[in-house]
PDB file of N, H, CA, C and O in Angstrom:
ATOM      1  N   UNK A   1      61.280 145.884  85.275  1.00  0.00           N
ATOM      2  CA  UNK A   1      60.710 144.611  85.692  1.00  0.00           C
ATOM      3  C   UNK A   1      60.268 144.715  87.151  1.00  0.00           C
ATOM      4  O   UNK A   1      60.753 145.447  88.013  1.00  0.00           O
ATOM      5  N   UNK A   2      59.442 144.007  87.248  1.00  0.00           N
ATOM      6  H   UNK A   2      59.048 143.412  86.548  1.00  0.00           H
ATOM      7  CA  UNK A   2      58.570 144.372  88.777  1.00  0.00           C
ATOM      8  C   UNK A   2      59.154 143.302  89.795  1.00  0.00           C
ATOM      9  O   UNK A   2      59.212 142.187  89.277  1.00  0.00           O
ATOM     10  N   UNK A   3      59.535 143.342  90.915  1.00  0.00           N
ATOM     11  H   UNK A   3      59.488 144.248  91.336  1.00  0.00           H
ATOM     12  CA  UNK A   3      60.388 143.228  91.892  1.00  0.00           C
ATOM     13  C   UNK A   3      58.997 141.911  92.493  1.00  0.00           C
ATOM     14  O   UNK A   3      57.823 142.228  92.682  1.00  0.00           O
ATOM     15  N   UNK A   4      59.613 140.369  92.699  1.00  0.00           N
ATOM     16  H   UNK A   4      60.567 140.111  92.546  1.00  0.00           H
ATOM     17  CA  UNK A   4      58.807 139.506  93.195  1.00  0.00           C
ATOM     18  C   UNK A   4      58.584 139.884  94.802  1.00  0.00           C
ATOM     19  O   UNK A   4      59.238 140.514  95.633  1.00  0.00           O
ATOM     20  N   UNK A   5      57.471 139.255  94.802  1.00  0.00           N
ATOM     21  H   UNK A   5      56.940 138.743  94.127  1.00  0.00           H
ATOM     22  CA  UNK A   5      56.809 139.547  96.332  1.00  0.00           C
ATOM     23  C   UNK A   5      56.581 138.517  97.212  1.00  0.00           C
ATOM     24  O   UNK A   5      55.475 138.142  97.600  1.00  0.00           O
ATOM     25  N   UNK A   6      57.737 138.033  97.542  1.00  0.00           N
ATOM     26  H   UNK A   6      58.635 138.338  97.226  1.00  0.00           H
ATOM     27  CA  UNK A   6      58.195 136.535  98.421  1.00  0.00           C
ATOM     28  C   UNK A   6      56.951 136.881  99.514  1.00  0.00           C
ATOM     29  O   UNK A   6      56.472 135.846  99.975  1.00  0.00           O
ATOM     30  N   UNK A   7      56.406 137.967  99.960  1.00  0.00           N
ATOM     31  H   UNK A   7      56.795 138.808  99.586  1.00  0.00           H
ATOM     32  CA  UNK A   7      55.542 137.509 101.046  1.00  0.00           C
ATOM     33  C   UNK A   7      54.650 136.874 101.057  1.00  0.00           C
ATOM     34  O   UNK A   7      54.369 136.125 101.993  1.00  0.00           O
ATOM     35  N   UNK A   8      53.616 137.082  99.463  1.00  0.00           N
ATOM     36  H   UNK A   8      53.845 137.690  98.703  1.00  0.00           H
ATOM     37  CA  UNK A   8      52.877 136.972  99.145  1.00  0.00           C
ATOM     38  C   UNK A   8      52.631 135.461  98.736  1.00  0.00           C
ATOM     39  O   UNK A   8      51.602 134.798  98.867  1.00  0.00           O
ATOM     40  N   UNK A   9      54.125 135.020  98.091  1.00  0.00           N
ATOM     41  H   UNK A   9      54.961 135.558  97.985  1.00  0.00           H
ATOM     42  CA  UNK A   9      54.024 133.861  97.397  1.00  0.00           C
ATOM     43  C   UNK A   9      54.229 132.409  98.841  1.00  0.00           C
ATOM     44  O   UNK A   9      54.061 131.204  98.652  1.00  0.00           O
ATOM     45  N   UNK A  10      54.626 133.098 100.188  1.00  0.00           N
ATOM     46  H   UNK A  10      54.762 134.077 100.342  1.00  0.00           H
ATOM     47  CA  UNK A  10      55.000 132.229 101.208  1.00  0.00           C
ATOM     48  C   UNK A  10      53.542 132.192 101.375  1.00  0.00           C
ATOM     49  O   UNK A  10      52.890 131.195 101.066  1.00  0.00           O
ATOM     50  N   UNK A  11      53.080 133.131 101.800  1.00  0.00           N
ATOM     51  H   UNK A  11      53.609 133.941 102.051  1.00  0.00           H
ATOM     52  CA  UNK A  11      51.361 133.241 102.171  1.00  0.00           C
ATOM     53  C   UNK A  11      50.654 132.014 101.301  1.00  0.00           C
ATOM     54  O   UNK A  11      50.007 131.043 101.693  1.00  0.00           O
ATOM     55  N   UNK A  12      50.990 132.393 100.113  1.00  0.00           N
ATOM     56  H   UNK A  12      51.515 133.182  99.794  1.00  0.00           H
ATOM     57  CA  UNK A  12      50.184 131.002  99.061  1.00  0.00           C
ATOM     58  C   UNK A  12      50.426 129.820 100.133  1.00  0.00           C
ATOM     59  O   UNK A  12      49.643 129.278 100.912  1.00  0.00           O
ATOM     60  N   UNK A  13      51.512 129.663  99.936  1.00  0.00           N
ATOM     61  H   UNK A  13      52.149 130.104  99.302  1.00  0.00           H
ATOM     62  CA  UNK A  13      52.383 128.194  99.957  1.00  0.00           C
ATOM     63  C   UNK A  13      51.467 127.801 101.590  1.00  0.00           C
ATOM     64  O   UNK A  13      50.786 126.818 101.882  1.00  0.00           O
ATOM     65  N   UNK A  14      51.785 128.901 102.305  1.00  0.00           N
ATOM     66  H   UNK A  14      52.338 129.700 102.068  1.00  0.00           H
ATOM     67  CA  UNK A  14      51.198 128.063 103.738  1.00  0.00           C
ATOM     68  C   UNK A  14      49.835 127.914 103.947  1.00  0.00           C
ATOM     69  O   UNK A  14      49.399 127.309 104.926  1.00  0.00           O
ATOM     70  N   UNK A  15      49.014 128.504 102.961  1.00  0.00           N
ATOM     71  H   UNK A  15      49.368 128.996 102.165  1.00  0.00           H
ATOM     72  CA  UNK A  15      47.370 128.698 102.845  1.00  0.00           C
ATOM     73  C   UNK A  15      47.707 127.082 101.847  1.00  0.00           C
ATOM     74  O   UNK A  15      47.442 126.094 102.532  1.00  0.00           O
ATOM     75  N   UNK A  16      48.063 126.842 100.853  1.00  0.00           N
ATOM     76  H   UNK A  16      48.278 127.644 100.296  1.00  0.00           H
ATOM     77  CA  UNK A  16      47.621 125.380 100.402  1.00  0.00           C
ATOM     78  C   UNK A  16      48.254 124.334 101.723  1.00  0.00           C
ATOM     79  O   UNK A  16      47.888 123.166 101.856  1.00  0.00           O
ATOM     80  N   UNK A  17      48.884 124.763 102.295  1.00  0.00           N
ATOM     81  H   UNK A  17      49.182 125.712 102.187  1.00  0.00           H
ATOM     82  CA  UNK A  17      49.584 123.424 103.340  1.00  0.00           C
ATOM     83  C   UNK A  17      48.644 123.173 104.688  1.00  0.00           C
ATOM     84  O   UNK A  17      48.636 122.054 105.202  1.00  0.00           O
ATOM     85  N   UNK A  18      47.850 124.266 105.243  1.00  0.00           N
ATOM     86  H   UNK A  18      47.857 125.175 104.826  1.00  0.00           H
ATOM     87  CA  UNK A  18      46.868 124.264 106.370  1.00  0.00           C
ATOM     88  C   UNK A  18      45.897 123.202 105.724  1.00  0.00           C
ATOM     89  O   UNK A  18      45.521 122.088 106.088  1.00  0.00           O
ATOM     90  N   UNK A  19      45.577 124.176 104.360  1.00  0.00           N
ATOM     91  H   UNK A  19      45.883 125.081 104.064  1.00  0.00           H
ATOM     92  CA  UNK A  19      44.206 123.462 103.640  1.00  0.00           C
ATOM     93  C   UNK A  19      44.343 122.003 103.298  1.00  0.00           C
ATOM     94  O   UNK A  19      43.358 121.303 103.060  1.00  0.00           O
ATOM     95  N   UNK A  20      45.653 121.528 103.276  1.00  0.00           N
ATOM     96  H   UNK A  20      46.453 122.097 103.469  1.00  0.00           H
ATOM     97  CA  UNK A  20      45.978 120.126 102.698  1.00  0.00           C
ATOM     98  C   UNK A  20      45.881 119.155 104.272  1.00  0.00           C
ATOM     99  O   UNK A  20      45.330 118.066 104.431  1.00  0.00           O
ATOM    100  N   UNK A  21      46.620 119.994 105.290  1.00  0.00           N
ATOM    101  H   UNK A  21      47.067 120.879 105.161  1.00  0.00           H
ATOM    102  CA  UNK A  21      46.290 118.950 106.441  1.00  0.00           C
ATOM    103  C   UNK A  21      44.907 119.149 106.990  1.00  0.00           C
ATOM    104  O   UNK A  21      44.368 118.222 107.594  1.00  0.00           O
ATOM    105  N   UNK A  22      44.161 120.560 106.781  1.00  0.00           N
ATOM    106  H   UNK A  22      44.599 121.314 106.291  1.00  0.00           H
ATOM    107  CA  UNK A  22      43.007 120.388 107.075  1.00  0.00           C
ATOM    108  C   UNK A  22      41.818 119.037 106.599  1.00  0.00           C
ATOM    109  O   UNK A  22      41.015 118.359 107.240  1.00  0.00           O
ATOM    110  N   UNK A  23      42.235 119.106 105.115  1.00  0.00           N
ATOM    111  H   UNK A  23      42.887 119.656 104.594  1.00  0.00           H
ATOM    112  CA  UNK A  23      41.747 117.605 104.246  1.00  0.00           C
ATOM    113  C   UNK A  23      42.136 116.210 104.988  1.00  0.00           C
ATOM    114  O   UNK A  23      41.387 115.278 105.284  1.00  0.00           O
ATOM    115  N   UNK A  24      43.316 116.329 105.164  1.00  0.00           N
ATOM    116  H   UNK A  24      43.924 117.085 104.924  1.00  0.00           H
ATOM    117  CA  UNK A  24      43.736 115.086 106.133  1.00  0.00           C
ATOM    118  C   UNK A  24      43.006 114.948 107.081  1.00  0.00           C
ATOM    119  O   UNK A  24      42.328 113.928 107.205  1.00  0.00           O
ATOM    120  N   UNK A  25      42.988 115.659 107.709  1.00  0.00           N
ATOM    121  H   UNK A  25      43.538 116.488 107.607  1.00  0.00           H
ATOM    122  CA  UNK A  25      42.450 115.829 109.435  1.00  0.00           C
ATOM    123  C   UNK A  25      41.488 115.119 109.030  1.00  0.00           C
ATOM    124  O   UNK A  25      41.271 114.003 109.502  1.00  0.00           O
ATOM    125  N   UNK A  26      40.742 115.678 108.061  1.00  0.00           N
ATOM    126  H   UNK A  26      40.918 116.585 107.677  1.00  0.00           H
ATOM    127  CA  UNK A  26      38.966 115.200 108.513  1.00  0.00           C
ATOM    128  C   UNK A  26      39.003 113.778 107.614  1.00  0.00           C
ATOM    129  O   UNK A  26      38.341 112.935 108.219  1.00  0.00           O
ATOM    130  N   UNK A  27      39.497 113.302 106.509  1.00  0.00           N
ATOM    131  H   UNK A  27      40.035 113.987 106.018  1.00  0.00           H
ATOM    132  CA  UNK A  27      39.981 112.032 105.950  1.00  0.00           C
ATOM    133  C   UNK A  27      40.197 110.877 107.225  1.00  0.00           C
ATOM    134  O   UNK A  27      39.970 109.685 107.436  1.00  0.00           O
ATOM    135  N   UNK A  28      40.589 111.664 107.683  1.00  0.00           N
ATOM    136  H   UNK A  28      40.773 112.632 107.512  1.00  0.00           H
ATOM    137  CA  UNK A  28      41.194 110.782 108.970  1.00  0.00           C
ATOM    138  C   UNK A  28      40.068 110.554 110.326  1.00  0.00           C
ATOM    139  O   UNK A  28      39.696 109.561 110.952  1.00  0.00           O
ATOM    140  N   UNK A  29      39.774 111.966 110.399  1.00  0.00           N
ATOM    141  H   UNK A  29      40.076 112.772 109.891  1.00  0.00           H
ATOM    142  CA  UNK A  29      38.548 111.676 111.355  1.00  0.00           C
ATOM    143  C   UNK A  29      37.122 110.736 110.946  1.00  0.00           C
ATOM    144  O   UNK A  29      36.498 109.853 111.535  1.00  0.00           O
ATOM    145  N   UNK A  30      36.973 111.436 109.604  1.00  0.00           N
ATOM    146  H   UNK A  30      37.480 112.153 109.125  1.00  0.00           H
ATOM    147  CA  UNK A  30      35.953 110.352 109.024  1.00  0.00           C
ATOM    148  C   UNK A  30      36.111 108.534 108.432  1.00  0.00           C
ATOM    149  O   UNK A  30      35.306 107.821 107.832  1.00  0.00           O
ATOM    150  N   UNK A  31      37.631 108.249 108.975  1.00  0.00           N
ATOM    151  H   UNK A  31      38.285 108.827 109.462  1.00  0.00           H
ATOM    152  CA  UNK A  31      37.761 106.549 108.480  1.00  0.00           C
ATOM    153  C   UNK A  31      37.888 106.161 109.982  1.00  0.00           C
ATOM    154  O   UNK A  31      37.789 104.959 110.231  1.00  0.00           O
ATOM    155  N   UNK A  32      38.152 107.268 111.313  1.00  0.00           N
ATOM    156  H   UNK A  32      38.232 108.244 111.111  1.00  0.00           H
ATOM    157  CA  UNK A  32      38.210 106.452 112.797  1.00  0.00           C
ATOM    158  C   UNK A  32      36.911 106.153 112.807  1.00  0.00           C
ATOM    159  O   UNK A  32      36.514 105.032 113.125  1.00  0.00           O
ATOM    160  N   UNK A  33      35.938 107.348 112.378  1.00  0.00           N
ATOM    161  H   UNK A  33      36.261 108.258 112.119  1.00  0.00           H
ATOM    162  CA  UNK A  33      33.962 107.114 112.331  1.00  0.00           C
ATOM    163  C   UNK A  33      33.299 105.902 111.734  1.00  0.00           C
ATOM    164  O   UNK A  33      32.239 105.383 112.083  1.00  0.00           O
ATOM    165  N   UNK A  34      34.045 105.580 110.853  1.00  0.00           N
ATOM    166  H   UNK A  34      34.906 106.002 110.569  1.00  0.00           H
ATOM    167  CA  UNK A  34      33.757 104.241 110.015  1.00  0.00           C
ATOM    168  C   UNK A  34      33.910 103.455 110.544  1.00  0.00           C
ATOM    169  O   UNK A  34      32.952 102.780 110.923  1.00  0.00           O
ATOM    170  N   UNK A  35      35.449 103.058 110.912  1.00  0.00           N
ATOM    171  H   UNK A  35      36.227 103.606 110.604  1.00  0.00           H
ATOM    172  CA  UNK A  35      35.800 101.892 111.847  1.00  0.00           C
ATOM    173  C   UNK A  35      34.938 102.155 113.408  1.00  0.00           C
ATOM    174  O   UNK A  35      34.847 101.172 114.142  1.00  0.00           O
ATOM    175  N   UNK A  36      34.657 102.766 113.623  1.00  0.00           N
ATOM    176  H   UNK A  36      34.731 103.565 113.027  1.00  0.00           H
ATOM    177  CA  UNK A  36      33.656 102.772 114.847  1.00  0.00           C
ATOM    178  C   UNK A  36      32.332 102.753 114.881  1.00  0.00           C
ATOM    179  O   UNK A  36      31.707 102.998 115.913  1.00  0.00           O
ATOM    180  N   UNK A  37      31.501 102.316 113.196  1.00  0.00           N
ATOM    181  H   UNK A  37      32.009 102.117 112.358  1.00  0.00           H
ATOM    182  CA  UNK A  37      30.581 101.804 113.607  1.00  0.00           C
ATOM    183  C   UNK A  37      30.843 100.615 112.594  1.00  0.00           C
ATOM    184  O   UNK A  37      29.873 100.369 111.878  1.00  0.00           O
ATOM    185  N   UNK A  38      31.694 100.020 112.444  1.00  0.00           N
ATOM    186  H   UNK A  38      32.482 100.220 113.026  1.00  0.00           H
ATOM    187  CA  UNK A  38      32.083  98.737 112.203  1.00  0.00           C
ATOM    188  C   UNK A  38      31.550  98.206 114.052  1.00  0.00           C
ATOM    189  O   UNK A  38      31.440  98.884 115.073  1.00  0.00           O
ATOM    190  N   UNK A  39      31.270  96.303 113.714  1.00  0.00           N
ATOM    191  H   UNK A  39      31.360  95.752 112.884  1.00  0.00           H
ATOM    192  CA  UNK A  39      30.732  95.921 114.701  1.00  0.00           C
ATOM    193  C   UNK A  39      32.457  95.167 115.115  1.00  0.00           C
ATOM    194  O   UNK A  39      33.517  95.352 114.517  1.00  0.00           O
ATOM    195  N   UNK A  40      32.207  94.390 116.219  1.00  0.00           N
ATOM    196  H   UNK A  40      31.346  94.240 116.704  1.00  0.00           H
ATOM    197  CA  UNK A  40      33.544  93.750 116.645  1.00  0.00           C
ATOM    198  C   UNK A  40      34.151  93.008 115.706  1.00  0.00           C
ATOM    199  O   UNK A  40      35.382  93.025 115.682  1.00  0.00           O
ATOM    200  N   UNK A  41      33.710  92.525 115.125  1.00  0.00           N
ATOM    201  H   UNK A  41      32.710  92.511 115.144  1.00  0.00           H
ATOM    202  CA  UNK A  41      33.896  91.517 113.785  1.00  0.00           C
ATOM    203  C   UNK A  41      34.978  92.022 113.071  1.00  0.00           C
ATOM    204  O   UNK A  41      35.958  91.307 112.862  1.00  0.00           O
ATOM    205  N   UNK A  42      34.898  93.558 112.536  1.00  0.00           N
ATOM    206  H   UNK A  42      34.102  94.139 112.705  1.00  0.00           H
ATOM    207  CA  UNK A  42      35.514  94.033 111.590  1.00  0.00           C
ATOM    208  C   UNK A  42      34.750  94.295 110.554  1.00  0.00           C
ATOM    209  O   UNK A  42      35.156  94.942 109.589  1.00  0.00           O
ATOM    210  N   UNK A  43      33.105  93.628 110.695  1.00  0.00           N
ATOM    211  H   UNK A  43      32.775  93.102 111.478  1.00  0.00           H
ATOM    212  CA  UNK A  43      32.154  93.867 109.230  1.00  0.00           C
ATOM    213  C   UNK A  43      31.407  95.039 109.855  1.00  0.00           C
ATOM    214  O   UNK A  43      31.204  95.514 110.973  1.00  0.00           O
ATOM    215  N   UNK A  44      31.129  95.248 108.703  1.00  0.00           N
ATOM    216  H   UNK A  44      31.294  94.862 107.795  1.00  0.00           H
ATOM    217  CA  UNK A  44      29.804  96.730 109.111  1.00  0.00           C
ATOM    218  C   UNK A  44      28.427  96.182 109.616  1.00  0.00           C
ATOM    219  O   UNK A  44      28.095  95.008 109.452  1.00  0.00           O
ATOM    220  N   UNK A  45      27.614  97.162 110.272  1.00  0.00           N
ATOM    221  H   UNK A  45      27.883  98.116 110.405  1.00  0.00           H
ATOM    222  CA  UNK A  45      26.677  95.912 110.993  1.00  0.00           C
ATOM    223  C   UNK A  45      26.365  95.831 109.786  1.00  0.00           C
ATOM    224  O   UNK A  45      26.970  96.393 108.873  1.00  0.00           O
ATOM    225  N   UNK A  46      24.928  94.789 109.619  1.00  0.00           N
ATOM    226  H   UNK A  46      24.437  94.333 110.360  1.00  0.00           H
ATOM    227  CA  UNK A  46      24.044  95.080 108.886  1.00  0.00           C
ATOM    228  C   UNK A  46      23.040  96.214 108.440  1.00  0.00           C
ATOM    229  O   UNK A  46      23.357  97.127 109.202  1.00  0.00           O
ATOM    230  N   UNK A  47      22.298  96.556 107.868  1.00  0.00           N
ATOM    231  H   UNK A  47      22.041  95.814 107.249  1.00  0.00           H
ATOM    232  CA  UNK A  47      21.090  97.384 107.239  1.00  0.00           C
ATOM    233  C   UNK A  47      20.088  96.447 108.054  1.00  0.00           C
ATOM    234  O   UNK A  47      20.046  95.225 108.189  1.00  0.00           O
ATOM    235  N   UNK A  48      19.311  97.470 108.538  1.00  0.00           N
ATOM    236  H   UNK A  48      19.346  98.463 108.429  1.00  0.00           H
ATOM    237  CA  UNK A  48      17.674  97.221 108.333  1.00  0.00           C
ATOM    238  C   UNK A  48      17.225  96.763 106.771  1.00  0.00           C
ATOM    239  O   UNK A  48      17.689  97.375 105.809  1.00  0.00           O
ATOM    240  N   UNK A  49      16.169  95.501 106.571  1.00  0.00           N
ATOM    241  H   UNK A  49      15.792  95.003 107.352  1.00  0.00           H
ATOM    242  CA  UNK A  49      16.007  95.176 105.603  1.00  0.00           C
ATOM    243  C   UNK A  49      15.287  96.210 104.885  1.00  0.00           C
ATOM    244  O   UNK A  49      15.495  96.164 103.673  1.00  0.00           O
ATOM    245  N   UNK A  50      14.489  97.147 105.274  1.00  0.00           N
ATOM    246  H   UNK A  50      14.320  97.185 106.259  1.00  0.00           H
ATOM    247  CA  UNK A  50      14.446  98.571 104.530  1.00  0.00           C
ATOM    248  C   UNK A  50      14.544  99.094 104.157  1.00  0.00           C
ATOM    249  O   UNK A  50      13.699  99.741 103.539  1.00  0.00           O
ATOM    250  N   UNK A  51      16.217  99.332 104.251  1.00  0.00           N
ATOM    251  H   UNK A  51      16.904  98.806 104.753  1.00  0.00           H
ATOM    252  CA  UNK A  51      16.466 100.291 104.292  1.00  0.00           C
ATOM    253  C   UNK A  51      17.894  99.873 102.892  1.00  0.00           C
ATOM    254  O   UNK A  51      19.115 100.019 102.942  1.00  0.00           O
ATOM    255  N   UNK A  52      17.433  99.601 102.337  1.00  0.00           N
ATOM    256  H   UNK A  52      16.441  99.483 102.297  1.00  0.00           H
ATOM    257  CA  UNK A  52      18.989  98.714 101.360  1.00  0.00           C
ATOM    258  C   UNK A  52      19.718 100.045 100.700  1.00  0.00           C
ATOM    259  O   UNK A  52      19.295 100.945  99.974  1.00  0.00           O
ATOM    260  N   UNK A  53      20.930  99.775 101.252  1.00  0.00           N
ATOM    261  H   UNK A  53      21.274  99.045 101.842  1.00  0.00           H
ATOM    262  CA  UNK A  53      21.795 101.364 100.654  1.00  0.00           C
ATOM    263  C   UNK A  53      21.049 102.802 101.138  1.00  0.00           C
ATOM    264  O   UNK A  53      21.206 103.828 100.475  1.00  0.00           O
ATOM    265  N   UNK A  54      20.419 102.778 102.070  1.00  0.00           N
ATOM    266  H   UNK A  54      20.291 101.945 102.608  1.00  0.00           H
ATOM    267  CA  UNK A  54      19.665 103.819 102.179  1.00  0.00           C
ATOM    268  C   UNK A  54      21.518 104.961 102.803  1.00  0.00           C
ATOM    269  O   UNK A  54      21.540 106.166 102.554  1.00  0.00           O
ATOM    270  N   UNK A  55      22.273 104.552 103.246  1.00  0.00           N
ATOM    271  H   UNK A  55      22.255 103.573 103.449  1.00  0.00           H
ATOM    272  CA  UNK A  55      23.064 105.179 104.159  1.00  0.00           C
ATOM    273  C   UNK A  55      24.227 105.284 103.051  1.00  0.00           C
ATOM    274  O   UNK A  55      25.168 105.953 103.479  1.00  0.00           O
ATOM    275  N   UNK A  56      24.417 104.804 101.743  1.00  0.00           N
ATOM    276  H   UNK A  56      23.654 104.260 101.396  1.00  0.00           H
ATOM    277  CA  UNK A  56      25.537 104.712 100.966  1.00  0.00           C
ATOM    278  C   UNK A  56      25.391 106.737 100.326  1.00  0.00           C
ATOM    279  O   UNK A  56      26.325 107.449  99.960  1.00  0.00           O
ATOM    280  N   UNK A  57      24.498 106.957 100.381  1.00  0.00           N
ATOM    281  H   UNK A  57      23.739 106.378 100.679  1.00  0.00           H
ATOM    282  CA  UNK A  57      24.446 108.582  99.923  1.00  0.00           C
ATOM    283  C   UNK A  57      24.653 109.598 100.999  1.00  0.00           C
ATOM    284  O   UNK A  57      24.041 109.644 102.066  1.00  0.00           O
ATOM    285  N   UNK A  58      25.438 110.276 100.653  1.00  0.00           N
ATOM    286  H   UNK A  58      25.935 110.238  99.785  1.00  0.00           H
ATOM    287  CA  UNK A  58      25.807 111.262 101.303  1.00  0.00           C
ATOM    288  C   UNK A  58      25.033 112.642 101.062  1.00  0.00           C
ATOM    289  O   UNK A  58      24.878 112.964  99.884  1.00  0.00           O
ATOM    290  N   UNK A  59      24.434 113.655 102.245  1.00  0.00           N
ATOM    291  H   UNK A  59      24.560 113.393 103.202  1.00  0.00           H
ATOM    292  CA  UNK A  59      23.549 114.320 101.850  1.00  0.00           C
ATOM    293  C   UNK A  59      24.009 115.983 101.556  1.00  0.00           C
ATOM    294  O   UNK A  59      24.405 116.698 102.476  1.00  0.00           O
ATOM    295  N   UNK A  60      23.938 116.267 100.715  1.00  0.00           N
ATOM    296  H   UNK A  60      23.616 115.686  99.967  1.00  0.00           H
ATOM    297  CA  UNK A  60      24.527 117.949 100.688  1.00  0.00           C
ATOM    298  C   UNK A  60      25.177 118.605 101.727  1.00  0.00           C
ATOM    299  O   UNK A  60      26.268 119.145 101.544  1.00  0.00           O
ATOM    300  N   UNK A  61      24.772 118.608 102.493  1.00  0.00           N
ATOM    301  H   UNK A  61      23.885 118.170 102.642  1.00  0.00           H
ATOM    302  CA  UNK A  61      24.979 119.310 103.977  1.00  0.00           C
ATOM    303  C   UNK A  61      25.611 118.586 105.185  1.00  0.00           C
ATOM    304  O   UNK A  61      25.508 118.753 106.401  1.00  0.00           O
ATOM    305  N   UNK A  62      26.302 117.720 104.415  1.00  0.00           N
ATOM    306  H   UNK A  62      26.386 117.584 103.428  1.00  0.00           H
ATOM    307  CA  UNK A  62      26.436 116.859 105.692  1.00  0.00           C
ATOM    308  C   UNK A  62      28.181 117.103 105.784  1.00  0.00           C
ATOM    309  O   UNK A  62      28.673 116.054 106.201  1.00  0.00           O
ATOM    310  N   UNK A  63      29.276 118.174 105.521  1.00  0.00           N
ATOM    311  H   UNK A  63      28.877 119.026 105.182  1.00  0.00           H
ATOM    312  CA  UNK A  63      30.183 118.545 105.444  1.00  0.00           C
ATOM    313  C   UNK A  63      31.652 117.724 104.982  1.00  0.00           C
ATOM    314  O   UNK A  63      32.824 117.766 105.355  1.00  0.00           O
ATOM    315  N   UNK A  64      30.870 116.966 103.959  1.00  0.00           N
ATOM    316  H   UNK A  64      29.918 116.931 103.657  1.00  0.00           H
ATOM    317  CA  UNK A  64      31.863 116.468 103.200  1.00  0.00           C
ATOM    318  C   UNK A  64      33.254 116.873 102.208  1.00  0.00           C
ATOM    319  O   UNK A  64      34.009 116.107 101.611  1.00  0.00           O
ATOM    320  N   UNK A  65      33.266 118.183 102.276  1.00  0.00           N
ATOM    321  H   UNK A  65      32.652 118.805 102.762  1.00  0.00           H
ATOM    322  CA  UNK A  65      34.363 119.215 102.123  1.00  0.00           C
ATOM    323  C   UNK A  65      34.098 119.281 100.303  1.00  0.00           C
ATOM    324  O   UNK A  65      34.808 120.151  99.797  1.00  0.00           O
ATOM    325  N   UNK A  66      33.713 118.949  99.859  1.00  0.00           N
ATOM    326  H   UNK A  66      33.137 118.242 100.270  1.00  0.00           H
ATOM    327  CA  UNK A  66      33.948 118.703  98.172  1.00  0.00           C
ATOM    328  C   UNK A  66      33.584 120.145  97.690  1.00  0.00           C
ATOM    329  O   UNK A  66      33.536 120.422  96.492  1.00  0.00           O
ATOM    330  N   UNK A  67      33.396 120.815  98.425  1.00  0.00           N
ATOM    331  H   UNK A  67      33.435 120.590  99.398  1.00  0.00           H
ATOM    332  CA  UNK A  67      33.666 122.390  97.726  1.00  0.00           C
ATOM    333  C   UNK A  67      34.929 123.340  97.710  1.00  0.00           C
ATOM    334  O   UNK A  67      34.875 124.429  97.138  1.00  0.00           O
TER     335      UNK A  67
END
């Protein structure tokens, strides 16, 4: 029987735990961004009448982590 390889399996463990607060981090950085272009109110400004939902899509490249 082949002898387990605790180094390997710690390595896992701390590669999903960086990657999990890395997710946080930016979860977090991206809801202070929100609330900061919230207006004083607490509401979001308005839209340009133009522009309706133009800002609700998020664009490929814009480093939303979903890969």
């Amino acid at each position: 029987m082949a002898k387990p390889n605790y180094a390997f399996e710690k390595r896992q463990r701390d590669l999903a735990k960086r990657k999990k607060k890395e997710e946080k981090r930016l979860k977090k950085a991206g809801s202070k961004e929100t609330k900061a272009e919230d207006g004083p109110g607490g509401e979001a400004q308005p839209a340009e009448p133009g522009d309706a939902g133009a800002g609700a899509e998020k664009s490929p490249g814009d480093g939303g982590g979903g890969d």
